[in-house]
OpenMM code with the backbone's topology and positions (N, CA, C; nanometers):
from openmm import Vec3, app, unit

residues = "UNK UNK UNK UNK UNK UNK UNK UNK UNK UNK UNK UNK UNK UNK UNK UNK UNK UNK UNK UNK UNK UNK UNK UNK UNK UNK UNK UNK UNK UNK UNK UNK UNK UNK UNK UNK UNK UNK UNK UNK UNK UNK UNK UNK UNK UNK UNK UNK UNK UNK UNK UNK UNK UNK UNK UNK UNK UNK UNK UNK UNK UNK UNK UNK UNK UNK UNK UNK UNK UNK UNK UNK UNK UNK UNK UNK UNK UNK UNK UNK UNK UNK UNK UNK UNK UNK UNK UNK UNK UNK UNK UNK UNK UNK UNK UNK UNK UNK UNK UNK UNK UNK UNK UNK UNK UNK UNK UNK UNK UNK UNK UNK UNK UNK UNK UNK UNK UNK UNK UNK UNK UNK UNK UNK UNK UNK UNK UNK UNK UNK UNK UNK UNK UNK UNK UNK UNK UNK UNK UNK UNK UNK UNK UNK UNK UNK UNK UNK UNK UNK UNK UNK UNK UNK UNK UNK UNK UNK UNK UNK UNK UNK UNK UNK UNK UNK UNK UNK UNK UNK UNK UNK UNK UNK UNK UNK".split()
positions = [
    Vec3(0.3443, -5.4285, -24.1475),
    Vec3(0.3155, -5.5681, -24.1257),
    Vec3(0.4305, -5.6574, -24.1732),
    Vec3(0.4837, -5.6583, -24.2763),
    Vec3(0.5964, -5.6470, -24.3611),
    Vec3(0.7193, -5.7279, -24.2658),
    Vec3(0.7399, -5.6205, -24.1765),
    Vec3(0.8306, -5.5949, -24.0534),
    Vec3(0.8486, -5.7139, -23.9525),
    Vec3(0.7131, -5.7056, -23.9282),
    Vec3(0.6848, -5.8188, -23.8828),
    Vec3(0.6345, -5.9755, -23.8839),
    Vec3(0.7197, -5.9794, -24.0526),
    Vec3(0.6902, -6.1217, -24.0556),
    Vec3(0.5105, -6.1385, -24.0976),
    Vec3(0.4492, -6.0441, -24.1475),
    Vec3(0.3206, -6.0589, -24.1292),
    Vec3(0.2439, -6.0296, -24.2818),
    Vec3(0.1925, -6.1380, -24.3380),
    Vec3(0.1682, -6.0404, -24.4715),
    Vec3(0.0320, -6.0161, -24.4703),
    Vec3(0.0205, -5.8689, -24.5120),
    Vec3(-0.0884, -5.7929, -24.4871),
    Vec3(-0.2126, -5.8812, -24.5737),
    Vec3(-0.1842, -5.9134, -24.6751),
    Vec3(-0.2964, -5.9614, -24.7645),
    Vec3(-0.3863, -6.0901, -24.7292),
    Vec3(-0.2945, -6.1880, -24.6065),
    Vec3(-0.3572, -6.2651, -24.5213),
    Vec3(-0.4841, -6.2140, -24.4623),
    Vec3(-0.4996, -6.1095, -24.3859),
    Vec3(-0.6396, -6.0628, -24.2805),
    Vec3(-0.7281, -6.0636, -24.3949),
    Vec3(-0.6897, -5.9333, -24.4675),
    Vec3(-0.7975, -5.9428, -24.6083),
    Vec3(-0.8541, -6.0260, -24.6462),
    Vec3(-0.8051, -6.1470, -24.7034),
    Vec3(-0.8700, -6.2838, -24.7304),
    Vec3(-0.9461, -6.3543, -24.6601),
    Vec3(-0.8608, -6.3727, -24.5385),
    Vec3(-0.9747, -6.4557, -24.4235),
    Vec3(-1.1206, -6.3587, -24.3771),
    Vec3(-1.0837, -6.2244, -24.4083),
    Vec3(-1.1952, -6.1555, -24.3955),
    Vec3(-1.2905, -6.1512, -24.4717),
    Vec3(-1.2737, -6.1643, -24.6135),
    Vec3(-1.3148, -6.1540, -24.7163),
    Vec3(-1.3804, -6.3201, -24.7152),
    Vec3(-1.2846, -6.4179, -24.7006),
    Vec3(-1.3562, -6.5769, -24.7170),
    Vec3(-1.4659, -6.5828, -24.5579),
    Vec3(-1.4678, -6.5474, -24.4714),
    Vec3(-1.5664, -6.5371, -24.3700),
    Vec3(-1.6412, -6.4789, -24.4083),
    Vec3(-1.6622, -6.3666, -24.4810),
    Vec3(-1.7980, -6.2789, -24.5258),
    Vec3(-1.9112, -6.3784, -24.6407),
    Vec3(-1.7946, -6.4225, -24.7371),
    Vec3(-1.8579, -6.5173, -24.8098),
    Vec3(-1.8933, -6.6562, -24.7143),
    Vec3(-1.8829, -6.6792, -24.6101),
    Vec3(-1.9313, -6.8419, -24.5924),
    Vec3(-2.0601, -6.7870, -24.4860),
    Vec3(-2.0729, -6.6000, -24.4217),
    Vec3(-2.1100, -6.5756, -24.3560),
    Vec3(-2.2732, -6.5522, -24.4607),
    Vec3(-2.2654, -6.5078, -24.6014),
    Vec3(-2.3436, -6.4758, -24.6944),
    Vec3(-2.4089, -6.6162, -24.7566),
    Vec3(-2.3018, -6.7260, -24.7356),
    Vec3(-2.4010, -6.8541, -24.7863),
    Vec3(-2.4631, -6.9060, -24.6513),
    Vec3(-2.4714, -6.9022, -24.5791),
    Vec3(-2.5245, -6.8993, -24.3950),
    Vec3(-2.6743, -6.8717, -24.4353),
    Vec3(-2.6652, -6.7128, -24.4467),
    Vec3(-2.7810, -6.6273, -24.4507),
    Vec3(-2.8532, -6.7057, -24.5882),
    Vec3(-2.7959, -6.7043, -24.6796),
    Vec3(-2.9149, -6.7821, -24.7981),
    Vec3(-2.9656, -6.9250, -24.7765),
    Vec3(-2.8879, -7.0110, -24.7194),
    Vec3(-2.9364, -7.1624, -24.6555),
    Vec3(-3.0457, -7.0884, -24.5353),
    Vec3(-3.0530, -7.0226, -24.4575),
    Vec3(-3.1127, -7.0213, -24.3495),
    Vec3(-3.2660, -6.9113, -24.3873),
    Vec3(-3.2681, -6.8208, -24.5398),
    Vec3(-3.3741, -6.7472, -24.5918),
    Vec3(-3.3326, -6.6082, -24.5079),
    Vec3(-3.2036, -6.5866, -24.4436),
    Vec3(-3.1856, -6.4487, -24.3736),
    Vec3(-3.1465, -6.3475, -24.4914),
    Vec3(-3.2402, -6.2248, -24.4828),
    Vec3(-3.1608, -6.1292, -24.5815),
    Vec3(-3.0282, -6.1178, -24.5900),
    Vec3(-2.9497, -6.0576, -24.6614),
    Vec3(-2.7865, -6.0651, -24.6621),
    Vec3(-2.7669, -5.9022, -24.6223),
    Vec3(-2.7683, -5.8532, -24.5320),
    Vec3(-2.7848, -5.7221, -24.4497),
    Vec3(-2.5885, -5.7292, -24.4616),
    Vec3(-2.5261, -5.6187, -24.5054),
    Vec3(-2.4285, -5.6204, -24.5112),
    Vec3(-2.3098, -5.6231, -24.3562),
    Vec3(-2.4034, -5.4452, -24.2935),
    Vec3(-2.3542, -5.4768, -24.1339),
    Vec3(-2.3420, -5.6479, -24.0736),
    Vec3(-2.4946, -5.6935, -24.0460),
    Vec3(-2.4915, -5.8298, -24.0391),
    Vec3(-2.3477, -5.9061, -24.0716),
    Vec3(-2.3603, -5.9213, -24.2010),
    Vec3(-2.2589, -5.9980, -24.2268),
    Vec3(-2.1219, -5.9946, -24.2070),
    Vec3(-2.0872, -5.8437, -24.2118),
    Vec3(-1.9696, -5.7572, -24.1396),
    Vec3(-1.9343, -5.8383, -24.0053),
    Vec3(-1.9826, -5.7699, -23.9597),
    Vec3(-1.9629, -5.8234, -23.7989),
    Vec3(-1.9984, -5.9247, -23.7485),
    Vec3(-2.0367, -6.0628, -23.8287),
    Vec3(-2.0231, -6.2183, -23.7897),
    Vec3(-1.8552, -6.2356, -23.8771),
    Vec3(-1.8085, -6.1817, -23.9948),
    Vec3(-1.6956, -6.1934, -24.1171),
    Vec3(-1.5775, -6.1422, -23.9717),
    Vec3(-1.5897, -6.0421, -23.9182),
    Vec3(-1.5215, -5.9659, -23.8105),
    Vec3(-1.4540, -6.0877, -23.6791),
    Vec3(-1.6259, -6.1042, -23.6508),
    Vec3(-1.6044, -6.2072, -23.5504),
    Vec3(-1.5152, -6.3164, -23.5363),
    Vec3(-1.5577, -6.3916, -23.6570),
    Vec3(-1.4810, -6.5202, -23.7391),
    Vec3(-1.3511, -6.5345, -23.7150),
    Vec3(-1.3270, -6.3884, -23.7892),
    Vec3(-1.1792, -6.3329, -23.7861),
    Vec3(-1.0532, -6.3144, -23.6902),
    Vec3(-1.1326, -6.2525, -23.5781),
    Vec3(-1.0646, -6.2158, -23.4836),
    Vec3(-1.0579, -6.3498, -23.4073),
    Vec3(-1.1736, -6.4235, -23.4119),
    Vec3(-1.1598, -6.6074, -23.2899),
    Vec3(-1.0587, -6.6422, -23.3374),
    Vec3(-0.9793, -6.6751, -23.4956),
    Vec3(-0.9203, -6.7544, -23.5371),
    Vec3(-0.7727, -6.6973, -23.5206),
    Vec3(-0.8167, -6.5691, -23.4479),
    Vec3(-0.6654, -6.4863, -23.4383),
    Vec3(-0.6000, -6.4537, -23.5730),
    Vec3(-0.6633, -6.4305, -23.6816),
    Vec3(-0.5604, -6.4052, -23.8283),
    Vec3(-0.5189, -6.2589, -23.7964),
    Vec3(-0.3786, -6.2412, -23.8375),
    Vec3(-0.3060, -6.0876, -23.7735),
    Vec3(-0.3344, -6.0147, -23.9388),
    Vec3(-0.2908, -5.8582, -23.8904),
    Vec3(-0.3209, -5.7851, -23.9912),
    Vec3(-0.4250, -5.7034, -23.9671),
    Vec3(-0.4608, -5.6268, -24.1138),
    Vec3(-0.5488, -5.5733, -24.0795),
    Vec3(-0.6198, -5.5267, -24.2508),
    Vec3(-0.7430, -5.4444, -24.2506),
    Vec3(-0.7792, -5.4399, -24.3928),
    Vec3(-0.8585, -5.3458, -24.3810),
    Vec3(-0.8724, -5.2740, -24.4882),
    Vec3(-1.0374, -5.2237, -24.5423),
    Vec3(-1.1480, -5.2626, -24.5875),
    Vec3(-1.2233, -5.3258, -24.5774),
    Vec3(-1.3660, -5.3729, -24.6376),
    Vec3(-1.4721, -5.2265, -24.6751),
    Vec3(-1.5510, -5.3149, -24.8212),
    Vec3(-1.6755, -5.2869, -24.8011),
    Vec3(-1.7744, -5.3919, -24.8338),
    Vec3(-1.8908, -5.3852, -24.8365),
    Vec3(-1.9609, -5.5215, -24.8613),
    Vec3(-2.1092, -5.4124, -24.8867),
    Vec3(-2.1506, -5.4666, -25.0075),
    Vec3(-2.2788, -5.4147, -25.0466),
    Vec3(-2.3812, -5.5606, -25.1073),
    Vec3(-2.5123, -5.4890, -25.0948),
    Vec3(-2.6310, -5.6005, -25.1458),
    Vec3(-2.7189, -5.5012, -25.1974),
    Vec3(-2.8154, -5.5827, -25.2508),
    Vec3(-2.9446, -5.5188, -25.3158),
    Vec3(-3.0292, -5.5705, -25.1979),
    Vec3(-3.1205, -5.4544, -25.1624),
    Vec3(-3.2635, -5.4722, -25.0807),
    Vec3(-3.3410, -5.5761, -25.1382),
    Vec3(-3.3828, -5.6694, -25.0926),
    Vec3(-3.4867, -5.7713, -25.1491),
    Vec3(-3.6241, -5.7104, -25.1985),
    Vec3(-3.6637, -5.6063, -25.1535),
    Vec3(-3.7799, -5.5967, -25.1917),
    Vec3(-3.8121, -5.4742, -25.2562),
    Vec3(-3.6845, -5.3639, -25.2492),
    Vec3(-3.6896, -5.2665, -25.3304),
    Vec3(-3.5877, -5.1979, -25.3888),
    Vec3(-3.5866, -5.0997, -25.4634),
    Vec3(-3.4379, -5.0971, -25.6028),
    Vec3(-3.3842, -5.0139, -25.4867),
    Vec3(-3.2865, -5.0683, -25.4198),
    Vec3(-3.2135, -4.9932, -25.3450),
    Vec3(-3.0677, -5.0721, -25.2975),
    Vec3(-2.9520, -5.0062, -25.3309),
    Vec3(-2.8149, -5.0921, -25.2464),
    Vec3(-2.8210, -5.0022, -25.0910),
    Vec3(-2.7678, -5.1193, -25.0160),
    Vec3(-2.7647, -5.1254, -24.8890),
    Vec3(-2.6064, -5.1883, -24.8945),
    Vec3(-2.5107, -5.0885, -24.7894),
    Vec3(-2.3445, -5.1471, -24.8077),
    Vec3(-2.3105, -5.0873, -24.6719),
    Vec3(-2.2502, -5.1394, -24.6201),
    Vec3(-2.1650, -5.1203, -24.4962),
    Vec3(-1.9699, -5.0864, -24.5457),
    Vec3(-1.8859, -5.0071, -24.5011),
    Vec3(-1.7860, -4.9538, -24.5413),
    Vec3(-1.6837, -4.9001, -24.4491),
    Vec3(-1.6399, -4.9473, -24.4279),
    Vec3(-1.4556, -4.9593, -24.3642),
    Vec3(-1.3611, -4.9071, -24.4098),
    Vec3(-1.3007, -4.8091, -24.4047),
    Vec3(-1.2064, -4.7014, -24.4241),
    Vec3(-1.1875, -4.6448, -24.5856),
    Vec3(-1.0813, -4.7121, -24.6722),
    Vec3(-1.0977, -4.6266, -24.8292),
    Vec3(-1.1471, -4.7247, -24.8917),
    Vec3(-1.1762, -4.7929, -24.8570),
    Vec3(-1.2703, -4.9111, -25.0197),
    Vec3(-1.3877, -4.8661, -25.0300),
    Vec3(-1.4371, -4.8767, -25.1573),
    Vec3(-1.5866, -4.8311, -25.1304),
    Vec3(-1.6639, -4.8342, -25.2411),
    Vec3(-1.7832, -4.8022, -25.3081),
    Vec3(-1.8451, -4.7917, -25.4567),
    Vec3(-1.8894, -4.6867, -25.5210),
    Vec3(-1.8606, -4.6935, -25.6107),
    Vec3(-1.9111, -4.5611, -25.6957),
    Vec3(-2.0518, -4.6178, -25.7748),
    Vec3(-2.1531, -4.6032, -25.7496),
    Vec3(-2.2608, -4.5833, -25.8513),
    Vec3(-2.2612, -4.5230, -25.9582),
    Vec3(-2.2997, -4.5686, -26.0587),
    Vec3(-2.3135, -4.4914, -26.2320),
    Vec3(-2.3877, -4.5127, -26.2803),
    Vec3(-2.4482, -4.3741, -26.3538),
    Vec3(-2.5701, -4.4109, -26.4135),
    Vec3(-2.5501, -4.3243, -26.5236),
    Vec3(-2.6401, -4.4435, -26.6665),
    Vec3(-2.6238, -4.3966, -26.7311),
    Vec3(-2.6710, -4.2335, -26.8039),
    Vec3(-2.5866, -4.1570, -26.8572),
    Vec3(-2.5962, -4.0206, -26.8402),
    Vec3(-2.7228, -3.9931, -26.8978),
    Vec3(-2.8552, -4.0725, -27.0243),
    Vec3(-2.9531, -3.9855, -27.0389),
    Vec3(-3.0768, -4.0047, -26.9639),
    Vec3(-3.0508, -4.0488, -26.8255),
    Vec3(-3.1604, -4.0746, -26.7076),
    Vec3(-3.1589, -3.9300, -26.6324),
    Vec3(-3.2535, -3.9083, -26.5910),
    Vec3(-3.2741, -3.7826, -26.4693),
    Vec3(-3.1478, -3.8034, -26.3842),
    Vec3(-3.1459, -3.6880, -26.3461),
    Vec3(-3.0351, -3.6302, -26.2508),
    Vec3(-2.9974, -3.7337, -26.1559),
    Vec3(-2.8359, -3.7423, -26.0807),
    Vec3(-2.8289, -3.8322, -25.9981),
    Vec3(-2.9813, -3.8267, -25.8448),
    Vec3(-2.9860, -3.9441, -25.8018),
    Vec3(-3.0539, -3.9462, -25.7138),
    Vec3(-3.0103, -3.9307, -25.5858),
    Vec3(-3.0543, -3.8971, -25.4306),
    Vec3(-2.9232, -3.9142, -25.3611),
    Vec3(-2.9248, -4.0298, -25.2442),
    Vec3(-2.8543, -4.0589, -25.1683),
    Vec3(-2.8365, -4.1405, -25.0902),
    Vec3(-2.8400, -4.1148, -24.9377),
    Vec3(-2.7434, -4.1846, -24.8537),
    Vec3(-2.7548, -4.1313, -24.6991),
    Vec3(-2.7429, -4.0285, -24.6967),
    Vec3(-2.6079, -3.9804, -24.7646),
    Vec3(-2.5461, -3.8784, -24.7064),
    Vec3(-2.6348, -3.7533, -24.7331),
    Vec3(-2.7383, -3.7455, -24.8152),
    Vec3(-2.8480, -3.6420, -24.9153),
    Vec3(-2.7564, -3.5908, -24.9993),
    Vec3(-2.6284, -3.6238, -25.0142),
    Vec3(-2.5769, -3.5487, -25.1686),
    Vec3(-2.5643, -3.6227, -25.2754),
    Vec3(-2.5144, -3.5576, -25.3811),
    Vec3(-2.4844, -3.6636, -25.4896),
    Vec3(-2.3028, -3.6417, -25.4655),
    Vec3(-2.2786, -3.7357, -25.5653),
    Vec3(-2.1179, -3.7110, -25.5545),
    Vec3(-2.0387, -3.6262, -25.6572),
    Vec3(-1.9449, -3.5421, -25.5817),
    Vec3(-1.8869, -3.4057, -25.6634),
    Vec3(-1.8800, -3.4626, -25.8265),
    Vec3(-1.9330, -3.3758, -25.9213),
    Vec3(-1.9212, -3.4231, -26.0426),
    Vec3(-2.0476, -3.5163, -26.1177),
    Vec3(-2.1099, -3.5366, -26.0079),
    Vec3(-2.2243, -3.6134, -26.0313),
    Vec3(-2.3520, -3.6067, -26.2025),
    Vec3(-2.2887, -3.4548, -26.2081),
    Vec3(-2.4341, -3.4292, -26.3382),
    Vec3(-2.4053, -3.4588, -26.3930),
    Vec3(-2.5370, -3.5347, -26.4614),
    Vec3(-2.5197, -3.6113, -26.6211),
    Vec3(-2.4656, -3.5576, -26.7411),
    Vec3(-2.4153, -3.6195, -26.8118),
    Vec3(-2.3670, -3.5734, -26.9179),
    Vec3(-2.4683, -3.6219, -27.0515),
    Vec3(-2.4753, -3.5437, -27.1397),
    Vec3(-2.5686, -3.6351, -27.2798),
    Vec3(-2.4726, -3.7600, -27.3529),
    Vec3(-2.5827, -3.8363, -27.4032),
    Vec3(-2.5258, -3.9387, -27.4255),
    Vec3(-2.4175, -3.8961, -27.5817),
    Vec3(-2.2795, -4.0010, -27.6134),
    Vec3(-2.2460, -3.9562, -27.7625),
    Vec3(-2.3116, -3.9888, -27.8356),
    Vec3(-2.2739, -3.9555, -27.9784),
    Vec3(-2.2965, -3.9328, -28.1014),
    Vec3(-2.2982, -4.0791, -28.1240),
    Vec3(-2.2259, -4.1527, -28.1320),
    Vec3(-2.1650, -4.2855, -28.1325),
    Vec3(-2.3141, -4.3526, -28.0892),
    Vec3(-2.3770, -4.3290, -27.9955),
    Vec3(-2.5056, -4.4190, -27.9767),
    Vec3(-2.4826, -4.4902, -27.8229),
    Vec3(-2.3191, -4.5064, -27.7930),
    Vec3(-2.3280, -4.5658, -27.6538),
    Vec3(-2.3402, -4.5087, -27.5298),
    Vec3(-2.3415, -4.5929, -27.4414),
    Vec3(-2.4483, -4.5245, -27.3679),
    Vec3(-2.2651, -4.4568, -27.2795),
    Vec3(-2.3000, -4.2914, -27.2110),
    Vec3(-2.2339, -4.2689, -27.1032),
    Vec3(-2.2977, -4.2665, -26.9808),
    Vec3(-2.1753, -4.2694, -26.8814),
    Vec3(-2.2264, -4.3071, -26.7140),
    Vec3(-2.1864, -4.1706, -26.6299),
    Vec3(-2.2467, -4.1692, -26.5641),
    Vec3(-2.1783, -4.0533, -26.4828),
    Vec3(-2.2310, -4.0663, -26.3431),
    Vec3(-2.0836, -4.0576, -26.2258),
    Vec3(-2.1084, -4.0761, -26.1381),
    Vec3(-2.2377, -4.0331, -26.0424),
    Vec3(-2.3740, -4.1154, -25.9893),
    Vec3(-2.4781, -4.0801, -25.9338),
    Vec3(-2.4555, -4.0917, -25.7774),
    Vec3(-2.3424, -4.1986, -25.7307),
    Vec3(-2.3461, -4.1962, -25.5806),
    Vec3(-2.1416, -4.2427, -25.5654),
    Vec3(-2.1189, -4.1909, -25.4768),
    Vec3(-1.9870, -4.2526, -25.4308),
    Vec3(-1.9945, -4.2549, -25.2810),
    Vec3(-1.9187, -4.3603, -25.2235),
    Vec3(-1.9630, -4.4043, -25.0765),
    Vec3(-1.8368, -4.3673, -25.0170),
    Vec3(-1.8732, -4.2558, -24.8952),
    Vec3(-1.7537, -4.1953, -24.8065),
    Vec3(-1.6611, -4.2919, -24.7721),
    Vec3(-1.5631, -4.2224, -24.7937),
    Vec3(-1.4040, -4.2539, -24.7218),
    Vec3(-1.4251, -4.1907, -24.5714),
    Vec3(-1.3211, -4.3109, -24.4829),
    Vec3(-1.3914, -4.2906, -24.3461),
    Vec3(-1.1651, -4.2990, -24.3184),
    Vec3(-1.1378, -4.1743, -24.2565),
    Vec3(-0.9818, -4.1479, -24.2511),
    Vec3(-0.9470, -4.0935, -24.1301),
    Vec3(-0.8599, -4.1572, -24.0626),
    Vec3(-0.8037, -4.1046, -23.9034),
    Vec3(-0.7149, -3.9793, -23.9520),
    Vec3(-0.6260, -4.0306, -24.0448),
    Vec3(-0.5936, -3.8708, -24.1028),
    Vec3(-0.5394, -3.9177, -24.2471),
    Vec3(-0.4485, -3.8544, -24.3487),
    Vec3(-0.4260, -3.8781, -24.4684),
    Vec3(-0.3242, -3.9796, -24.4587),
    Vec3(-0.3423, -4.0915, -24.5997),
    Vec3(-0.3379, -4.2067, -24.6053),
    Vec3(-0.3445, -4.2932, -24.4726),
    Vec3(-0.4209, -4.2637, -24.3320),
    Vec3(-0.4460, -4.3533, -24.2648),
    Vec3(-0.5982, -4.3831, -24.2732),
    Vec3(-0.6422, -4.5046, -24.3110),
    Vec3(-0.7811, -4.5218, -24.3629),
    Vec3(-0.8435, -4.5759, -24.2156),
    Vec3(-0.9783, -4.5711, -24.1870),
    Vec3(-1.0341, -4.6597, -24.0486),
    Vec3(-0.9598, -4.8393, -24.1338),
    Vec3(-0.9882, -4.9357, -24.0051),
    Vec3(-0.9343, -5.0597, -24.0773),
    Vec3(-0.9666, -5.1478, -23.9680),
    Vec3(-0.9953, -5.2390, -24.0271),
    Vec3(-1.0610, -5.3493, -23.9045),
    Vec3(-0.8942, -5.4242, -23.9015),
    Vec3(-0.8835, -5.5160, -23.7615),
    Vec3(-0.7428, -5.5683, -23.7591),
    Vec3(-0.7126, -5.6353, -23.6412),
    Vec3(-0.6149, -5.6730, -23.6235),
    Vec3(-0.5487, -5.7323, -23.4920),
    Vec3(-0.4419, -5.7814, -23.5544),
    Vec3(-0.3734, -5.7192, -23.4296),
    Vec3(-0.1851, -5.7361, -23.4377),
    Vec3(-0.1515, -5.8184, -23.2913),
    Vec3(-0.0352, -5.8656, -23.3537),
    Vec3(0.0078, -6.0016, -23.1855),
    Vec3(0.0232, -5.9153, -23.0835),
    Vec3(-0.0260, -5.8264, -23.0488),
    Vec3(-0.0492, -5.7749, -22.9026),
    Vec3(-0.1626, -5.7076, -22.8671),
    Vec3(-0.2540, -5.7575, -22.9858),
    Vec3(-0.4029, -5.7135, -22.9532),
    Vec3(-0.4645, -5.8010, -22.8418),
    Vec3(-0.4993, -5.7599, -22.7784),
    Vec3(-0.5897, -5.7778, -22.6253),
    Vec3(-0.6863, -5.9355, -22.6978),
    Vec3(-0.6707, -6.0443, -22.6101),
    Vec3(-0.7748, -6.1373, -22.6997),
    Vec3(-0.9295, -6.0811, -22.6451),
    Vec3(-0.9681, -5.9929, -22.5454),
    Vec3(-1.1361, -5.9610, -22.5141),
    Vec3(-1.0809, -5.8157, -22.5195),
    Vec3(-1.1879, -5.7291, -22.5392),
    Vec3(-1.2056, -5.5698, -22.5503),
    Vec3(-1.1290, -5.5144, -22.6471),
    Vec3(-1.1280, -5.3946, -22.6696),
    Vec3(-1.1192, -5.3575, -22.7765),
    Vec3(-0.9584, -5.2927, -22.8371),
    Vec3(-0.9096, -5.2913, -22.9126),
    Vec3(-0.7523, -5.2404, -22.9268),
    Vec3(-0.7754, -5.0681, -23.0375),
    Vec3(-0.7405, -5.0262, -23.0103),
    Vec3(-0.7829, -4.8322, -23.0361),
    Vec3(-0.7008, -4.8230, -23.1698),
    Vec3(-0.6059, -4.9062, -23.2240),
    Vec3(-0.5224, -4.9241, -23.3097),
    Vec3(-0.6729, -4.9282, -23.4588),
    Vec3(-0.7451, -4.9991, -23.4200),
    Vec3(-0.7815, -5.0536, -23.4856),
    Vec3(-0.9394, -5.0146, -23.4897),
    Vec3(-1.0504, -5.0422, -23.6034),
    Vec3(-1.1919, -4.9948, -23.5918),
    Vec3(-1.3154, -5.1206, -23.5387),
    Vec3(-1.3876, -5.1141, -23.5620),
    Vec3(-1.4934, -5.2268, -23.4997),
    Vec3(-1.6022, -5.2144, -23.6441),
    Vec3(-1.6757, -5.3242, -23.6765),
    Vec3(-1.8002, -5.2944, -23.7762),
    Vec3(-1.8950, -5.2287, -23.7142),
    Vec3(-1.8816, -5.1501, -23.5619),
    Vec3(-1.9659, -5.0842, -23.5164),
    Vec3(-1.9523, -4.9315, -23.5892),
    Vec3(-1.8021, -4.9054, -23.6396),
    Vec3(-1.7479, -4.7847, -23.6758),
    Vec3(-1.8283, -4.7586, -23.8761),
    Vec3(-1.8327, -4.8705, -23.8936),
    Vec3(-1.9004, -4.8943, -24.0130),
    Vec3(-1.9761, -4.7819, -24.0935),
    Vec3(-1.9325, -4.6942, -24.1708),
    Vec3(-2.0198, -4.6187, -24.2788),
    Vec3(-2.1158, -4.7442, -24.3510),
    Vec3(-2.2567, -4.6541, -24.2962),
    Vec3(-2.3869, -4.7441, -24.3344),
    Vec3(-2.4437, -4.6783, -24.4454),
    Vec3(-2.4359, -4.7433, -24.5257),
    Vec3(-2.5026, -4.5980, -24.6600),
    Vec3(-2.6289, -4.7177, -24.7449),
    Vec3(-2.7382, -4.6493, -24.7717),
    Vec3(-2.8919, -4.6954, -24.8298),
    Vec3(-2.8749, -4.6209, -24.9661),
    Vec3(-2.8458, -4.6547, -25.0907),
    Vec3(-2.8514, -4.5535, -25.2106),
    Vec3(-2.9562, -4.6274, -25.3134),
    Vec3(-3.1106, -4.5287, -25.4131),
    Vec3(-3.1831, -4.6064, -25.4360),
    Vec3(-3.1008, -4.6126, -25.5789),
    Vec3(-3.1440, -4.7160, -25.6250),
    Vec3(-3.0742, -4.7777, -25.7897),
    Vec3(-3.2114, -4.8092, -25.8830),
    Vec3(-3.1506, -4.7908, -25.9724),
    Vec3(-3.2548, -4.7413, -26.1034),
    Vec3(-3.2254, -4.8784, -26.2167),
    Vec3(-3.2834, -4.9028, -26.3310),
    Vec3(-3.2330, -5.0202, -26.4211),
    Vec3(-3.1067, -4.9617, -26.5021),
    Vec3(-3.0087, -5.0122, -26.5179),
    Vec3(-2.9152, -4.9738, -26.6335),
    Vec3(-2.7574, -4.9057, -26.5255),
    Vec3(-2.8506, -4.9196, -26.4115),
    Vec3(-2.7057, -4.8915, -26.2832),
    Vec3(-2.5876, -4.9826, -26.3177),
    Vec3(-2.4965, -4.9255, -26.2819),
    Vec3(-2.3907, -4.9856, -26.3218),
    Vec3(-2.2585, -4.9704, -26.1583),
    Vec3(-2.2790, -5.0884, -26.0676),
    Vec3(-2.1983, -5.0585, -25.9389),
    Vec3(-2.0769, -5.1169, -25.9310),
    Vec3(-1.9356, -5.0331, -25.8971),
    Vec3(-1.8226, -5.0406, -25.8918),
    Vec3(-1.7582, -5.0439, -25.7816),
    Vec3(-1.7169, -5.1461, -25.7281),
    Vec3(-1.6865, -5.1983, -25.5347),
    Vec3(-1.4957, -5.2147, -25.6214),
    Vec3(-1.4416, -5.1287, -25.5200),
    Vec3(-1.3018, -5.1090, -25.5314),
    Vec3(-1.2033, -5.0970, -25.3675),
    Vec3(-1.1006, -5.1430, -25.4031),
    Vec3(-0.9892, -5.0759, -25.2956),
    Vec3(-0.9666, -4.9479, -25.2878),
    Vec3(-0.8494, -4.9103, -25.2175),
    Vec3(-0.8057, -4.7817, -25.2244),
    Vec3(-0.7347, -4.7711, -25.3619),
    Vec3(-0.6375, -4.8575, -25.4109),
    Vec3(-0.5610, -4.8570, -25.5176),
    Vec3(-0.6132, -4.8081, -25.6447),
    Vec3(-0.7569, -4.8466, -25.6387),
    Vec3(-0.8407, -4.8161, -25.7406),
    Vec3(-0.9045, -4.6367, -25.7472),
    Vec3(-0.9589, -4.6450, -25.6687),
    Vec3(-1.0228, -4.5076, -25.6276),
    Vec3(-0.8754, -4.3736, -25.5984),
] * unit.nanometer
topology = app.Topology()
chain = topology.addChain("A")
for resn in residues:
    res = topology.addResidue(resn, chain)
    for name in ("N", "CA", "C"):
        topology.addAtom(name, app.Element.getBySymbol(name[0]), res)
């Protein structure tokens, strides 16, 4: 992007500030904050206003009516769930597994509490270090679709239930 005069961290933002004006929408209007939903109006936004670039998202919520995160997920960003280690075994999520490493550990000596990973939300990869990525570059098609690039239709949809004392960690790739 670089190359072209284009700085990558632009799409991100406008993607990221559309999701948020797309999330105060839904609370003025009493609409749940359904992450897909909000994805793909944040998407929409995005692409009308023509901002170039491109990014990874994820976007998670709590179910309104029961202990459960609900997150939609776009190439390597994503969350790790933690729970603290002297609760029952991790629980599992879409995928029915827990995540490698997942078993609890006992709590220390010390009295504080440890966490241990109960859910981590798939990485979605065309191949190594190429992550899926929502985007448009100045020769993206303004109607239909450009193959360069993913859709919030491509979206890892993941339902994971959450317990009290959860502890959820929404990261980039840099992080993870």
């Amino acid at each position: 992007w670089w190359e072209g005069g284009i700085d990558p961290a632009v799409y991100a933002q406008a993607l990221m500030h559309a999701s948020a004006g797309e999330c105060a929408e839904r609370a003025r209007s009493g609409a749940e904050q359904r992450p897909r939903k909000v994805l793909e109006a944040a998407w929409r936004a995005t692409r009308k206003a023509r901002v170039l670039g491109s990014a990874t998202i994820c976007l998670v919520a709590l179910h309104p009516s029961k202990p459960e995160l609900i997150a939609a997920n776009i190439g390597d960003s994503g969350f790790l769930l933690l729970r603290p280690a002297h609760t029952a075994s991790p629980r599992l999520g879409t995928l029915g597994v827990a995540a490698q490493g997942a078993a609890p550990s006992s709590p220390e000596a010390d009295g504080q509490a440890r966490y241990s990973v109960a859910f981590r939300s798939p990485q979605q990869l065309r191949s190594f270090n190429a992550p899926f990525q929502l985007g448009l570059a100045p020769d993206s098609p303004e109607e239909g679709g450009d193959d360069r690039f993913e859709t919030p239709q491509d979206a890892a949809l993941v339902r994971v239930p959450i317990e009290e004392g959860d502890v959820v960690v929404l990261a980039t790739d840099g992080l993870f």
